[in-house]
C-alpha positions in Angstrom: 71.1 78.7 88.3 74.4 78.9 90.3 73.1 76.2 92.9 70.2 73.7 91.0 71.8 73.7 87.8 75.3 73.7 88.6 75.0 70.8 90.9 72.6 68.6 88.0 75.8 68.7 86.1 78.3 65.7 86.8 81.3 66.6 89.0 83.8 65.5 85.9 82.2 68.5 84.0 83.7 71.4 86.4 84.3 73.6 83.7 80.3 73.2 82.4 79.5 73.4 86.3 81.8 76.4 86.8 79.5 78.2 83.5 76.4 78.1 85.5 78.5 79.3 88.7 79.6 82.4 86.6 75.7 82.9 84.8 74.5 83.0 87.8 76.6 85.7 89.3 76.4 88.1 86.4 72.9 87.6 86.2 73.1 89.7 89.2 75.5 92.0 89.2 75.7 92.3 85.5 72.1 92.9 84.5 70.0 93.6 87.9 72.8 95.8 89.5 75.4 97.4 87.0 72.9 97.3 83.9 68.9 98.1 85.3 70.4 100.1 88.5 68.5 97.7 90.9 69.5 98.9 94.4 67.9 96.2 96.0 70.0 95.2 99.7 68.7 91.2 99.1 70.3 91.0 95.4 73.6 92.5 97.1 73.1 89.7 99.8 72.5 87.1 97.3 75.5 88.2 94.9 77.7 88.0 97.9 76.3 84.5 99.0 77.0 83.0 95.7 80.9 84.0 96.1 81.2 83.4 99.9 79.5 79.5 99.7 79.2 78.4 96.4 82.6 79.6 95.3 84.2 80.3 98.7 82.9 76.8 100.7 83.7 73.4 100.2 79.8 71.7 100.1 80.4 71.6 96.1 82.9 68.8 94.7 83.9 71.1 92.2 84.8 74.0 94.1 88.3 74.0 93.8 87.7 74.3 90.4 85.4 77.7 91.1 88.4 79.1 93.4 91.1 77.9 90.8 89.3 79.9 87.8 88.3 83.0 89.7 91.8 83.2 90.9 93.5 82.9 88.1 90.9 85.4 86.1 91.5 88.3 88.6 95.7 87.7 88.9 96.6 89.6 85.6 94.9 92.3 86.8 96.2 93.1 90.3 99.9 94.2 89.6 101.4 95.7 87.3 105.1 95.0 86.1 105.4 98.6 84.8 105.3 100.0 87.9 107.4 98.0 89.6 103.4 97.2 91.9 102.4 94.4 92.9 98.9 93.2 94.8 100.4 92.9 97.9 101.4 96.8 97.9 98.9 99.2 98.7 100.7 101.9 95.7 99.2 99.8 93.5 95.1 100.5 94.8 96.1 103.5 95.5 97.5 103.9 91.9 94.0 102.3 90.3 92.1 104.3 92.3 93.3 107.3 90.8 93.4 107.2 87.1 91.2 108.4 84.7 88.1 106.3 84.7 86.7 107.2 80.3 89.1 106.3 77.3 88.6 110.4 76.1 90.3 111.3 79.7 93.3 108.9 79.3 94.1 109.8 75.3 93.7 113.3 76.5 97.4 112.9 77.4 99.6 113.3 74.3 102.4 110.5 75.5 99.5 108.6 76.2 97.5 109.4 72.8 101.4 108.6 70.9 101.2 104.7 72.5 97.3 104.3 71.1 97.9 105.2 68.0 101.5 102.8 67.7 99.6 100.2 68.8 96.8 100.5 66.1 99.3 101.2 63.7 101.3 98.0 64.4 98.0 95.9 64.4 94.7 96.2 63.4 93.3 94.7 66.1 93.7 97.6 67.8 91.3 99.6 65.6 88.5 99.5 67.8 88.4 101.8 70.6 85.9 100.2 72.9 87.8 96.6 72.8 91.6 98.1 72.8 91.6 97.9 76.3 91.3 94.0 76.3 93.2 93.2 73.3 96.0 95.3 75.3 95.4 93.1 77.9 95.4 90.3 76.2 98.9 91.3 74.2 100.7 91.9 77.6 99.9 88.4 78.6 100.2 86.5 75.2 102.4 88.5 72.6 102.2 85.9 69.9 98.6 86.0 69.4 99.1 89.1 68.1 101.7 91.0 65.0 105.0 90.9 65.7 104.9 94.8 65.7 102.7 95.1 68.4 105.2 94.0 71.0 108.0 95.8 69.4 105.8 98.3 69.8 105.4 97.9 73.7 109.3 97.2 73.7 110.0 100.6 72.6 107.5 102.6 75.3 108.5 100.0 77.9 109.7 102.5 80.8 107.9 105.6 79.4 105.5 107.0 81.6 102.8 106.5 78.5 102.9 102.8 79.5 103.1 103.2 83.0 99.8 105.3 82.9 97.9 103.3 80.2 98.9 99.9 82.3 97.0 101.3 85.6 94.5 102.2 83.0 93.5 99.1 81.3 93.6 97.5 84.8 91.3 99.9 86.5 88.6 99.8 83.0 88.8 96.2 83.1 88.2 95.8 87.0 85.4 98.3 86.1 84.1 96.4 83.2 84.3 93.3 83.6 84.6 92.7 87.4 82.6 95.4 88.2 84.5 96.3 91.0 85.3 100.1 91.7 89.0 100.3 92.7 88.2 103.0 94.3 85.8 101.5 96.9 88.7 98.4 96.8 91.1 100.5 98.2 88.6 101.6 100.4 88.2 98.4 101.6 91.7 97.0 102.1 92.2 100.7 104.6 89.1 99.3 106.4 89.3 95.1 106.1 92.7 94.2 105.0 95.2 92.4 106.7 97.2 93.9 109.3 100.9 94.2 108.9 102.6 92.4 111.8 105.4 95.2 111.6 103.7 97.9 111.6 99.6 96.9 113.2 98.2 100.2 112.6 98.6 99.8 108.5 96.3 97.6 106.5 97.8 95.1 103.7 95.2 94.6 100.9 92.9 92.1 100.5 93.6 89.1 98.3 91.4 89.7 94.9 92.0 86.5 93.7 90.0 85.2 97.1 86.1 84.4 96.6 86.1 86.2 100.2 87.2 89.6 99.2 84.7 90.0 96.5 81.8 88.7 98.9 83.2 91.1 101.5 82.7 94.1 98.4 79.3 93.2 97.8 78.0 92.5 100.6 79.5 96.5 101.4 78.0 97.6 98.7 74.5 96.5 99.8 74.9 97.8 103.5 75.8 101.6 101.9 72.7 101.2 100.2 70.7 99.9 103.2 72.3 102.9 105.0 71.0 105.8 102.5 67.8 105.1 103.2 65.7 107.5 105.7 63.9 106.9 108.8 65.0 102.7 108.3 64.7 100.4 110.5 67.4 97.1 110.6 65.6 94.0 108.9 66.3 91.0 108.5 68.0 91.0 105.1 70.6 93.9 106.8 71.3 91.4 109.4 72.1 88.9 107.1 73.6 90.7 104.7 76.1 92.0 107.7 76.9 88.3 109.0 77.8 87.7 105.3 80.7 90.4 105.7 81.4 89.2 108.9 81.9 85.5 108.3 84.0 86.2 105.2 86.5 88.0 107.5 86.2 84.8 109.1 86.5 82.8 106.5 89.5 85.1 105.7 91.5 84.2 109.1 91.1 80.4 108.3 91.5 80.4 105.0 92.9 84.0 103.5 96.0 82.9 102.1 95.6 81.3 98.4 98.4 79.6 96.6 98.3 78.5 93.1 101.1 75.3 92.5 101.8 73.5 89.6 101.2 70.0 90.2 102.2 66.7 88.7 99.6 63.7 87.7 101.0 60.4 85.9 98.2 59.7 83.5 98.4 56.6 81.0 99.2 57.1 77.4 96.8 56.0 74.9 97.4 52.5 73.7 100.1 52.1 75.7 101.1 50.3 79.3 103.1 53.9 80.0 102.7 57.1 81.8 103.1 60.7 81.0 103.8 63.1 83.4 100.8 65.7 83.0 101.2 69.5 85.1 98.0 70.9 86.5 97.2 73.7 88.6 95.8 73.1 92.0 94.6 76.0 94.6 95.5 76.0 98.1 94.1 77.8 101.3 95.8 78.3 104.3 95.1 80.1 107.6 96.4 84.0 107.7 96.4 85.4 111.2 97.1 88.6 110.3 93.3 88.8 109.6 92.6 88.4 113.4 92.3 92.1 114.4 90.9 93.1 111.0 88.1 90.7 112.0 87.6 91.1 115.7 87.7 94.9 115.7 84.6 94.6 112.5 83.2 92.2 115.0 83.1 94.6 117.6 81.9 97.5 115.8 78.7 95.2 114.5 78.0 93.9 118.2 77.5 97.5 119.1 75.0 98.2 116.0 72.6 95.6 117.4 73.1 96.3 120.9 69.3 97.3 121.0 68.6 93.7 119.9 69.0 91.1 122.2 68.2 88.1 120.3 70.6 88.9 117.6 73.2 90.2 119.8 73.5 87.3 121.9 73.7 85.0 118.6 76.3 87.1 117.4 77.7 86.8 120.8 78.0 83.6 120.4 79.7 83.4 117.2 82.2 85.9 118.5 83.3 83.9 121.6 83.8 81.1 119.2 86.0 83.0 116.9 87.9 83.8 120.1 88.6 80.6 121.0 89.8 79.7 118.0 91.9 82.4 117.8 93.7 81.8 121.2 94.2 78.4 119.4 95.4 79.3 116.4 98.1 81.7 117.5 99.3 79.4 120.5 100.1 76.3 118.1 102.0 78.5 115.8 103.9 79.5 118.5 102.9 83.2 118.8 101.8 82.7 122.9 102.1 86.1 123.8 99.7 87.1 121.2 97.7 84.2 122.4 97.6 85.1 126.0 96.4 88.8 125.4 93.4 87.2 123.5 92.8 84.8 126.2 93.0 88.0 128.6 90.2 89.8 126.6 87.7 86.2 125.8 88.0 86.0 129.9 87.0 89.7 130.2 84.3 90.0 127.9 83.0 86.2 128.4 83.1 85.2 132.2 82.7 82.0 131.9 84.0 78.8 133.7 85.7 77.3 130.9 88.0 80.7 130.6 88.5 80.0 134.2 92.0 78.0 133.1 95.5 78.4 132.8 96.1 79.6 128.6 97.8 76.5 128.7 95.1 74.1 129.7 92.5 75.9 128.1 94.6 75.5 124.7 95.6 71.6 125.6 91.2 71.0 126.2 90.5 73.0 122.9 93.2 70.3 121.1 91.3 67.5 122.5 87.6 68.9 121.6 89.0 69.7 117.9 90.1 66.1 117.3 86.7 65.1 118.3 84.6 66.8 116.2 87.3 67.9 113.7 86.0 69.0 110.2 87.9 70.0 107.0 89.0 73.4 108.1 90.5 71.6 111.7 91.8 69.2 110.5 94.0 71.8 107.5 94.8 74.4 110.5 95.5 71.5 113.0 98.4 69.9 110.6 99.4 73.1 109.1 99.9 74.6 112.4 101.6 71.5 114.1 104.2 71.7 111.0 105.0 75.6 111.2 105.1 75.0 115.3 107.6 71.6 114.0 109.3 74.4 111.9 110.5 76.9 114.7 111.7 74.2 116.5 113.7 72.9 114.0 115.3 76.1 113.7 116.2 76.6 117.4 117.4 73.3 117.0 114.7 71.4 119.5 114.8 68.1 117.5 113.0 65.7 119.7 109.9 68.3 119.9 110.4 69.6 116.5 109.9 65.6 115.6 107.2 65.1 117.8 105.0 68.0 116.4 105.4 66.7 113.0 104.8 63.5 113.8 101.2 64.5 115.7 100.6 66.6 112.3 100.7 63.1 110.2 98.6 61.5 112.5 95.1 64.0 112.3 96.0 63.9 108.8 95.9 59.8 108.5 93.4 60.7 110.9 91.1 63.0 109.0 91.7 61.2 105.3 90.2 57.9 106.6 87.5 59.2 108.2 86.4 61.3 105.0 88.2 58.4 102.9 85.2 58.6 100.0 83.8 62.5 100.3 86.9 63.9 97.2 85.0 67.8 98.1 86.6 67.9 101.4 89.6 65.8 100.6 92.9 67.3 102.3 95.9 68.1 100.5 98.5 65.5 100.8 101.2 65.9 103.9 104.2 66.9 101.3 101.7 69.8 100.3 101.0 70.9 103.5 104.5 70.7 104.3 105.8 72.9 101.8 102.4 75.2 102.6 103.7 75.2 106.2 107.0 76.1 105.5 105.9 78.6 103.3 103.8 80.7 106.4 106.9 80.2 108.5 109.5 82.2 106.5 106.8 84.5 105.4 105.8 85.5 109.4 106.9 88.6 110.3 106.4 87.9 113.9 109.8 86.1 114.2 112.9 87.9 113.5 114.4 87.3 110.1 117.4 85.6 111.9 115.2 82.6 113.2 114.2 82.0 110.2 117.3 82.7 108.6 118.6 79.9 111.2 116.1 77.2 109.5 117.1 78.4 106.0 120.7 77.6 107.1 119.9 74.2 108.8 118.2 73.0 105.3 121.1 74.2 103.6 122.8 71.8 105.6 120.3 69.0 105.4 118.4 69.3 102.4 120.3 71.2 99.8 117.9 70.3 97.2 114.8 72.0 98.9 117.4 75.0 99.5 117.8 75.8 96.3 114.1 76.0 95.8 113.9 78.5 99.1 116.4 80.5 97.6 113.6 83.8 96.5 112.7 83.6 100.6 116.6 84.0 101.9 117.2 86.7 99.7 113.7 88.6 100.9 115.0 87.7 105.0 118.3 88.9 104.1 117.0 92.3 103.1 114.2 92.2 106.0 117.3 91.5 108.5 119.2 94.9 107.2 115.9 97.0 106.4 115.5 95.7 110.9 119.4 96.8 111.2 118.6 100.7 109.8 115.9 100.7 112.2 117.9 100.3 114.8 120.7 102.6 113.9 118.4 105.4 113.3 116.8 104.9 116.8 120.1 104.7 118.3 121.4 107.9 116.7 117.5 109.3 117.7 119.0 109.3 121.0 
């Protein structure tokens, strides 16, 4: 359903392609899982495949689409304004996690109890117990569907603790209901497979919700702790799988974990007319997050030694390791991070003694550049020119011009590069070089690993240079200016430590 009949659907369709996508999935996890209590590892496996290559992978033309629509289901639902939490803070899982899960638990509370029955007072809608939750939902996002008393009535509780409860509420029951995801075992999982935070490496970051990774990455959890409760078991071959699906979406997540949503401009022609009107879509973006390298390498590790015992499958996995590693070492040494590179160099050489690792880090990086524009795929070819442009960036703001130009023009060429090659395949089509820019520019100011003043420094150059994009960058000086003083405390209370 999610692959044969999807794909007999013409690509123009998405939206009747994306239908089957989403049948296909609930047919599992809605009716064999949550419903009929199946706890069978290979519908876990299967559940998690559909998310990690049909949604997740790029061999479907509309799978932008599939990313787009997922992503833009889960967003309401992983922050709330409220609270002052957003999905990026662990508060806000933490939060989920721990209110009541039934509707008699959360009405139990009095302030609570006083906001439900406002609500349903204000508008009828609300008369229904087992659909309030949704209809609330649906009010915070679009008021006017709904009596104007309804979002007085909001207006008034805003602030109250009533609201502030019943928000992480409605969240959590929907994620239950809907989703099916337990935040519980979601924050679970962003403690265990989350980003790291460059400031602090020993704290996780949570996942991104909105990424078809994350929930492959949940069931594909899911069906290992059900593999595990089982007595006397021995490892098949549906475990195994079923752990290289986790395993590659942490992969998957280090290429490709950060997901931006723009609003983008099409001309299309107006009917019966030689003009053109300016028509706003939304497109999805991924882009490489290397703060997903541990998270992934230390999992890695940890499943090498589960099948120590087997040598056929450890030595594939082997093999697939020392690949990520050499990507990795690539990866962090075009961005500019060569330290970091180097220590992952160090280990590759230690656990892999091989004669390629036999190099300098910077001829084994300069051989890995030429190897990548000889085979280079989709996923190269977007890390190759996104990393050449954030490289492009730090130069630009230590003021290296010449090399600064250089790396940018090397990033236009895979991209020319790349586009003909591919010219007529639109499924693996990369984003123009203006999108990559701003994509690029985006990881730059967002990297903790360089000081707030270098980036700062570039912030000030396109002040300079480009004041039109600086007034666009404006959200990103303010957050470096506080990140600069938040660094200057720090060292104050070390100082005084002493």
């Amino acid at each position: 359903m999610a692959y044969n009949i999807s794909v007999a659907i013409p690509a123009t369709q998405p939206d009747q392609r994306w239908r089957w996508v989403r049948n296909g999935y609930e047919l599992i996890r809605d009716e064999a899982i949550d419903k009929y209590k199946l706890k069978n590892i290979t519908l876990y496996r299967e559940l998690a495949r559909i998310f990690q290559h049909k949604i997740g992978g790029v061999s479907d033309d509309a799978h932008k689409y599939y990313k787009l629509q997922l992503a833009m289901s889960l967003e309401p639902l992983l922050s709330s304004e409220d609270n002052q939490l957003g999905s990026k803070d662990n508060g806000y899982f933490e939060a989920l996690a721990a209110v009541p899960v039934s509707w008699q638990e959360i009405i139990a509370d009095p302030n609570v109890a006083s906001l439900v029955k406002a609500l349903k007072s204000a508008d009828q809608t609300f008369s229904d117990d087992s659909e309030f939750v949704s209809h609330y939902l649906s009010l915070r996002q679009e008021s006017r569907r709904f009596n104007p008393e309804a979002g007085k009535t909001i207006d008034d509780f805003r602030g109250s603790d009533a609201l502030k409860k019943f928000d992480l509420f409605a969240k959590a029951r929907q994620l239950r209901k809907t989703w099916k995801l337990d935040p519980v075992l979601m924050n679970e999982l962003n403690r265990t497979y989350g980003p790291i935070d460059f400031t602090d490496p020993n704290v996780h970051l949570p996942l991104d919700w909105r990424h078809p990774d994350s929930h492959a990455i949940y069931w594909g959890i899911k069906g290992l702790q059900i593999a595990t409760r089982e007595q006397s078991r021995e490892i098949d071959i549906t475990e195994t799988n079923t752990d290289r699906i986790v395993h590659h979406s942490l992969q998957n997540l280090f290429r490709n974990g950060k997901l931006i949503i723009r609003d983008m401009q099409l001309q299309v022609p107006v009917e019966g007319s030689q003009e053109t009107q300016t028509q706003i879509f939304k497109e999805v973006f991924l882009r490489p997050d290397l703060r997903m390298f541990d998270t992934y390498n230390n999992s890695f590790l940890s499943m090498l030694e589960k099948y120590k015992v087997d040598d056929s499958t450890r030595q594939s996995l082997q093999n697939g390791h020392r690949n990520m590693l050499k990507n990795a070492v690539f990866s962090f040494y075009q961005t500019g991070h060569k330290q970091k590179a180097q220590q992952i160099y160090n280990v590759l050489k230690e656990i892999y003694d091989l004669p390629e690792f036999k190099v300098s880090l910077m001829e084994f990086a300069r051989s890995r550049y030429v190897e990548e524009l000889e085979t280079i795929g989709l996923n190269d070819a977007k890390e190759q020119v996104i990393l050449l442009l954030r490289e492009s960036f730090f130069l630009y703001a230590i003021r290296d011009d010449e090399a600064s130009v250089g790396k940018e023009n090397l990033a236009k060429e895979i991209h020319g590069y790349y586009q003909g090659k591919y010219l007529d395949e639109n499924r693996i089509d990369l984003p123009t070089f203006q999108v990559l820019q701003y994509l690029a520019l985006r990881d730059f100011l967002e990297d903790w690993q360089f000081v707030p003043n270098l980036r700062l420094s570039l912030l000030a150059r396109i002040e300079i240079e480009r004041p039109e994009l600086a007034e666009k960058l404006k959200p990103w000086k303010e957050e470096l200016q506080r990140q600069r003083e938040q660094i200057r405390q720090q060292e104050q209370e070390l100082i005084k430590s002493f």
